[in-house]
C-alpha positions in Angstrom: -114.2 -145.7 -160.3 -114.7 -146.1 -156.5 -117.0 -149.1 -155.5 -120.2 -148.0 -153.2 -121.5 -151.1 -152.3 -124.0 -152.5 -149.8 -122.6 -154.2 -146.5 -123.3 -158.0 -148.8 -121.7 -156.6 -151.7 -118.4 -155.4 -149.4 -118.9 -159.6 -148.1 -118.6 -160.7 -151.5 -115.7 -158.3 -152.4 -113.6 -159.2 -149.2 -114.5 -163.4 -150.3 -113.5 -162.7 -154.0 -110.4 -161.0 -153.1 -109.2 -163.5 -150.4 -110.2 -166.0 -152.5 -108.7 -164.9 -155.8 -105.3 -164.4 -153.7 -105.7 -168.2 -151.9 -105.8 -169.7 -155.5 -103.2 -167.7 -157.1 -100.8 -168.1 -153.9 -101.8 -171.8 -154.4 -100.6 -172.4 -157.8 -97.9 -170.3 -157.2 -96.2 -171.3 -154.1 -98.8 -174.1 -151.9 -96.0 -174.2 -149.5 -96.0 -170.2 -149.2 -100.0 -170.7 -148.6 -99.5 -173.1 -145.7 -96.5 -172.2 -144.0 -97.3 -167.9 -143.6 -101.0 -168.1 -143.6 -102.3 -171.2 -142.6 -99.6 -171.9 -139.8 -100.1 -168.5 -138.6 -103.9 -168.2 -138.5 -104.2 -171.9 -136.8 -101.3 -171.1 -134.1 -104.2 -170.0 -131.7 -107.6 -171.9 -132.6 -109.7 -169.7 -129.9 -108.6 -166.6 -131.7 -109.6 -168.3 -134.9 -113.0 -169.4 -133.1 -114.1 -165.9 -131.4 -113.1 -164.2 -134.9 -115.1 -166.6 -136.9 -118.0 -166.7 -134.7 -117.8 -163.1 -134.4 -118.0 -162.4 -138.4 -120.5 -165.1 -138.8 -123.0 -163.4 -136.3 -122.0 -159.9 -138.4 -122.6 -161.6 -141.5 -126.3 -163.2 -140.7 -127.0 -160.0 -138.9 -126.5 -158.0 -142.8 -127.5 -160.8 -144.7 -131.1 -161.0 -142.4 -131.5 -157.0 -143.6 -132.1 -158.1 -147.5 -132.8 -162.3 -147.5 -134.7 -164.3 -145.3 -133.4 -167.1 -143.2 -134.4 -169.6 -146.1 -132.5 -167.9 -148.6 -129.4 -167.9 -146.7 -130.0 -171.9 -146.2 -130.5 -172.5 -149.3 -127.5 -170.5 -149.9 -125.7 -173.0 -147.5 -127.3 -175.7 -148.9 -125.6 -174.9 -152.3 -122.3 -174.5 -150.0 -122.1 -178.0 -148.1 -122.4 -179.9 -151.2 -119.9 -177.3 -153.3 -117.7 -178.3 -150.3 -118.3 -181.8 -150.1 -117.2 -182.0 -154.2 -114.3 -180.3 -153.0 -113.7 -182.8 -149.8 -114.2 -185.7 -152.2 -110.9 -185.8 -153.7 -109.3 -186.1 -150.6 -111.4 -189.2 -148.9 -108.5 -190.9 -147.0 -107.7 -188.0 -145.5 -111.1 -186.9 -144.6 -112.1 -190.1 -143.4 -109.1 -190.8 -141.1 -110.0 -187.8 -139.5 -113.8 -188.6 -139.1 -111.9 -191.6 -137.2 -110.7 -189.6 -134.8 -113.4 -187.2 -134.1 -115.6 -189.9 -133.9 -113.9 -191.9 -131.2 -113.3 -188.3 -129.0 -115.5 -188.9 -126.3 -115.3 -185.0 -126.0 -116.4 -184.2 -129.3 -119.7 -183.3 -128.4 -118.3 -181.1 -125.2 -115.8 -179.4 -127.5 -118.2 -178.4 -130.1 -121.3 -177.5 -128.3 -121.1 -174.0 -129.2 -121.4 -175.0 -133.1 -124.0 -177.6 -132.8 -126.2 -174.9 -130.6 -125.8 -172.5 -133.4 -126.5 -174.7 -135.8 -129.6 -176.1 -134.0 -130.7 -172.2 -133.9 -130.2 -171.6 -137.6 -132.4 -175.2 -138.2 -135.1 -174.1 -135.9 -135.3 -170.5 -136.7 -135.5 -171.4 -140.6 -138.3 -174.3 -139.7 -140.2 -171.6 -137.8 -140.1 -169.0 -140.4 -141.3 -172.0 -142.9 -144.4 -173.1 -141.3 -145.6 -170.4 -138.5 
């Protein structure tokens, strides 16, 4: 059996398999997890940024072919609070973080590139909505 699947379907395959091997590398070994991947992925954070914007703007660009700009934030609607369960059990961490970020007077230079996308995605979705 070979799978023949659309370019979302190969999105969702390449998600369940990283995902399935996260977990299971998880409750396996956490400190394998973090120490081979995580270390080595975050070693250089504008690699990790090009990549990421650069597979986001591949995903949206097969995702716009079969939903609408709606769908896919309702979709992410579904995601941020999945996320935020998920963020929840760690609050102390999370909010001693939001500390810092919030008293970076660069915060807002550092991260215009994600604030303008996201401002795109807002407007684009409002647009489609009521024009």
């Amino acid at each position: 059996m070979v799978f023949q699947g659309t370019p979302i379907e190969y999105m969702a395959l390449i998600l369940i398999i990283v995902s399935f091997a996260k977990i299971m590398s998880i409750l396996i070994n956490p400190r394998f997890w973090y120490e081979k991947i995580v270390k080595t992925v975050w070693k250089n954070p504008v690699l990790v940024l090009i990549t990421s914007l650069l597979v986001s703007g591949i995903s949206l660009y097969f995702l716009l072919q079969e939903l609408t700009i709606v769908q896919i934030l309702a979709a992410m609607f579904f995601l941020v609070f999945l996320m935020t369960a998920g963020f929840s059990l760690f609050p102390n961490h999370l909010l001693q973080l939001k500390e810092k970020l919030y008293h970076d007077k660069n915060v807002i230079k550092r991260s215009w590139i994600y604030i303008l996308i996201w401002l795109a995605l807002l407007i684009y979705g409002l647009i489609y909505m009521f024009l």
